[in-house]
N, C-alpha and C positions, 0 to 999 in steps of 0.2 A: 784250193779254190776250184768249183767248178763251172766252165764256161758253155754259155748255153749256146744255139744257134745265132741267135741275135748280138753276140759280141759281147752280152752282161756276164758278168763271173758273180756266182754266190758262194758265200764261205757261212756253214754253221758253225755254233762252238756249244759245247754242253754245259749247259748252267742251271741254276737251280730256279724252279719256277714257280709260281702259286697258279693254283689248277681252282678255275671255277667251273661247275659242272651245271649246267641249265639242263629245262627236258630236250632238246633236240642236239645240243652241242654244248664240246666243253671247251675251253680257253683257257690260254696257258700264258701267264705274263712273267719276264722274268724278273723276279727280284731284285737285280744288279740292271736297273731303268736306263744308265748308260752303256754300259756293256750289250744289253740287248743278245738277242740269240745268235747274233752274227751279222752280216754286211753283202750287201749287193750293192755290185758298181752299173751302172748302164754303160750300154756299149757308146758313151760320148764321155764319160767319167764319171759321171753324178756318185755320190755317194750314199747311199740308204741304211738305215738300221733296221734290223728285225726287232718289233717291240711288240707283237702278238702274232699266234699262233691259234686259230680257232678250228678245231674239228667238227665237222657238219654228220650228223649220223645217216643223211641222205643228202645228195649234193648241192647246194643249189644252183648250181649250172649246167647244161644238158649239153649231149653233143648227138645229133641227128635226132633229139626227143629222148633219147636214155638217158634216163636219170639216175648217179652210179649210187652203192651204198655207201661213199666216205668220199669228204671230199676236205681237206688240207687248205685253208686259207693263210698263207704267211702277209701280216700286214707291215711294209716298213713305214720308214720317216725317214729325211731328205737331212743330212747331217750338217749340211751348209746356214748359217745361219740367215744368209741373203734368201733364200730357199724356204725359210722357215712356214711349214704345213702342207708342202709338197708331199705327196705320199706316191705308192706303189703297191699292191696286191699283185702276189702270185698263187694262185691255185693247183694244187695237186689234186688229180679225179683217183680215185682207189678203183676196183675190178677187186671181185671175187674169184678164186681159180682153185679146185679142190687140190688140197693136197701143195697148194703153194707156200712158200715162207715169204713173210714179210720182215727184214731184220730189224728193222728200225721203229716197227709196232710191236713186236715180239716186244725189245728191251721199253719203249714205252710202257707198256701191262704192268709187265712187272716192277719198273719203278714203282709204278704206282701201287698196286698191290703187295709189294713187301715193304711199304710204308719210307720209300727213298725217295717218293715224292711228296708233296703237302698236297 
């Protein structure tokens, strides 16, 4: 589990997902709709599911007016039933950098392109 500045901890877990691909972005739901992609707690306990994952192929959010090329939108849901439609987004901004590796877009591609994803 990894714990952020803020005292939330996020745990992903690999699961199988159905990839919808739009012109600007793709989206990734997982199959297994309780399971979900994994779990963030708020740093008070809240509970949250990961139940999409949308790739932006330009970001839509700026930081000093730069607009990056990928930006990572994890959307949860609030697992408490008192709770119910509570949500959460966390965004990841991507940067280009020649010559960098990204591991976790690397084995994305390739699921997807050796057909071990849908």
């Amino acid at each position: 589990m990894e714990k952020l500045s803020s005292g939330a901890q996020i745990q992903f877990e690999q699961v199988d997902a159905e990839m919808i691909v739009d012109k600007n972005f793709i989206t990734l739901i997982p199959k297994d709709k309780e399971k979900g992609f994994g779990v963030m707690t708020s740093y008070i306990g809240d509970v949250y599911r990961a139940t999409q994952v949308v790739l932006h192929l330009d970001s839509d959010h700026t930081i000093d007016g730069f607009r990056f090329p990928m930006e990572a939108q994890i959307l949860y849901r609030s697992d408490d039933p008192k709770k119910a439609g509570k949500k959460a987004i966390v965004s990841a901004l991507f940067h280009r950098e020649i010559d960098a590796k990204n591991e976790l877009l690397e084995k994305f591609v390739w699921d997807v392109l050796s057909g071990h994803g849908e």
